[in-house]
Kinemage of the C-alpha trace (Angstrom):
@kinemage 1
@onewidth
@group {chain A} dominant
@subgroup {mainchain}
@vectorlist {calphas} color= white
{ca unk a 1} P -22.727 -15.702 -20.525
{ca unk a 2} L -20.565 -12.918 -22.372
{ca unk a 3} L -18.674 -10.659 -20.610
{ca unk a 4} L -20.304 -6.636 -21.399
{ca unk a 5} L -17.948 -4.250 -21.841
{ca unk a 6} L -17.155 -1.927 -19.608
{ca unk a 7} L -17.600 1.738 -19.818
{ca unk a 8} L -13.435 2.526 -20.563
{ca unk a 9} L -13.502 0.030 -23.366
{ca unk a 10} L -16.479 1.603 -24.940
{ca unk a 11} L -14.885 5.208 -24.987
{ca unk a 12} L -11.823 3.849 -26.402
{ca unk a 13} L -13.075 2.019 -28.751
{ca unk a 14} L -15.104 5.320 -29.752
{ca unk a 15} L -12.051 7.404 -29.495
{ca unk a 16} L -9.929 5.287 -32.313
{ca unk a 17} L -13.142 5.500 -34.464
{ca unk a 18} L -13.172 8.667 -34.394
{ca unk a 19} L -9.355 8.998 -35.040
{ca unk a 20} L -9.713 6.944 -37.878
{ca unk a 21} L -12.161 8.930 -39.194
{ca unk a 22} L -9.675 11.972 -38.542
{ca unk a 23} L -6.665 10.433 -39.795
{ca unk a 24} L -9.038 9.599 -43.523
{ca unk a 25} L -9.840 13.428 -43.425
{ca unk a 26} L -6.077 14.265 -43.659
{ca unk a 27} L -5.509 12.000 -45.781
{ca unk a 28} L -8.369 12.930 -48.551
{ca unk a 29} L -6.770 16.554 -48.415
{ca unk a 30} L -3.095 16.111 -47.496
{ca unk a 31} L -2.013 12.111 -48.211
{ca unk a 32} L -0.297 10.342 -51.000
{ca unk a 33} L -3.686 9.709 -52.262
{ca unk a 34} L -5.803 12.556 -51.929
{ca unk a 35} L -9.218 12.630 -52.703
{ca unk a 36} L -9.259 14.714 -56.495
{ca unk a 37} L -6.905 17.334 -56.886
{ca unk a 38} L -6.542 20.922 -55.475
{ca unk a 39} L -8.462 23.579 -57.298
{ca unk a 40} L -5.925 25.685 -58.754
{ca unk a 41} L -7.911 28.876 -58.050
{ca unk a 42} L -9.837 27.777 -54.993
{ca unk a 43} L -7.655 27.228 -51.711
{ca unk a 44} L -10.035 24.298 -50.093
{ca unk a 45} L -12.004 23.259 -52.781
{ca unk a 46} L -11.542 20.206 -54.809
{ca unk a 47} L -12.120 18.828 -58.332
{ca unk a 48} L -13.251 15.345 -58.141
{ca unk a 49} L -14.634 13.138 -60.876
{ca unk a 50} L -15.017 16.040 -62.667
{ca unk a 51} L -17.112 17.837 -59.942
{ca unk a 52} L -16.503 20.658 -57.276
{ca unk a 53} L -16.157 19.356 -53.973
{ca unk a 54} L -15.242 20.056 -50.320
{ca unk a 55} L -14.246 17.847 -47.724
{ca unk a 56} L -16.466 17.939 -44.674
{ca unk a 57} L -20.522 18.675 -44.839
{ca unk a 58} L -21.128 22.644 -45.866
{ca unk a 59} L -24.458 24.142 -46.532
{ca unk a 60} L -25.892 23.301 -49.439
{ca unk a 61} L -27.567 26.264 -50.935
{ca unk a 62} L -24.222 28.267 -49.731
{ca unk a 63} L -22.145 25.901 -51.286
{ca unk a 64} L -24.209 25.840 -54.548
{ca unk a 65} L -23.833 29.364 -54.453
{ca unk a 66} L -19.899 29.901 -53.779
{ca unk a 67} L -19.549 26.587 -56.738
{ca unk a 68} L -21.261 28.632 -59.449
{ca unk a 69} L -19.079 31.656 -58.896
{ca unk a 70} L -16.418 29.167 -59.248
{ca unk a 71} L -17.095 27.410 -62.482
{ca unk a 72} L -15.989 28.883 -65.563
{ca unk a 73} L -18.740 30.802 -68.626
{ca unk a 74} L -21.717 27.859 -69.402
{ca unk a 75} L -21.248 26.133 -66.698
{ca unk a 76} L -23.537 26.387 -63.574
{ca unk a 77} L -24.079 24.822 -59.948
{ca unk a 78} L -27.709 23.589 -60.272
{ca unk a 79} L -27.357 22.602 -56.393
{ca unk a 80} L -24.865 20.502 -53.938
{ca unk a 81} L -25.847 17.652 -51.773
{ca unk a 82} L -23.698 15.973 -49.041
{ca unk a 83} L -22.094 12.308 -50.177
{ca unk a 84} L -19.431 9.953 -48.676
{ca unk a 85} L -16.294 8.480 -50.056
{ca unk a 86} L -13.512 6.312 -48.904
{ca unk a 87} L -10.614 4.408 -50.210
{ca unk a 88} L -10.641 0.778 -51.909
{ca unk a 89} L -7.585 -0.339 -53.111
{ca unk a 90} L -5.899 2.615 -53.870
{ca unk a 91} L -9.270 4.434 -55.137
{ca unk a 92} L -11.319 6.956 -53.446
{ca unk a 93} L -14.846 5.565 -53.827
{ca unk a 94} L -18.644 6.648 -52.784
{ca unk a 95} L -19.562 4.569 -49.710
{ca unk a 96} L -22.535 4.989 -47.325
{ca unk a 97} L -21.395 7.509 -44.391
{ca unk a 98} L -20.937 4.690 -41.521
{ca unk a 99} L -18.648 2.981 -43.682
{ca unk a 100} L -14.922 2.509 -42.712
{ca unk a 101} L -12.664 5.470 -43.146
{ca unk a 102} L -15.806 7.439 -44.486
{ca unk a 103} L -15.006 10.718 -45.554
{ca unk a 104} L -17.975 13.859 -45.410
{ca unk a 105} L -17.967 15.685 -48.811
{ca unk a 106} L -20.316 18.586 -50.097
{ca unk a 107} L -20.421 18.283 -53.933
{ca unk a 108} L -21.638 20.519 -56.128
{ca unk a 109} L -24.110 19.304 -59.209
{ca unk a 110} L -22.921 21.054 -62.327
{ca unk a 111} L -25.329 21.778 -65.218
{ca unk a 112} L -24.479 23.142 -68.317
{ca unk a 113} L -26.041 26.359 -69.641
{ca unk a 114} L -28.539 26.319 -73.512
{ca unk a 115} L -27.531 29.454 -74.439
């Protein structure tokens, strides 16, 4: 019969999870390889792919909101959404949010305007 593990092995095991999860936030922001580049204008937002983004989950709607004050004449922030990325050889990539070294990111969806 396997031996359960105890209690103590559990929360440490939890703890470096959650460390690594910690350390990945740092790194998307602050590492060699960080997760889009700065917004020049923007201290804490991101430009990713193309697309606004913050590290961590925000509010949606608010986020939408601050994003379309952000983007430049026919642009606009139609809404955000919360999404996941991590890195794979070298490349920060969408992953599902229990994935290894999973990173929380509001993004914003960016329409462009008919006018």
């Amino acid at each position: 019969m396997a031996k359960r593990p105890d209690q103590t092995y559990l929360v440490i095991l939890g703890a470096a999870l959650a460390q690594q999860n910690v350390n990945a936030l740092v790194l998307a922001e602050n590492g060699d390889n960080q997760l889009g580049r700065p917004h020049p204008n923007h201290p804490g937002w991101r430009i990713w792919n193309g697309n606004l983004i913050r590290v961590g989950h925000h509010n949606p709607q608010a986020f939408a909101l601050e994003a379309d004050a952000i983007l430049p004449g026919r642009y606009y922030a139609d809404r955000a959404h919360h999404w996941h990325a991590h890195l794979v050889a070298g490349t920060w990539t969408t992953c599902a949010p229990h994935a290894d070294g999973a990173v929380p990111l509001t993004i914003a969806i960016t329409q462009t305007r008919d006018d």
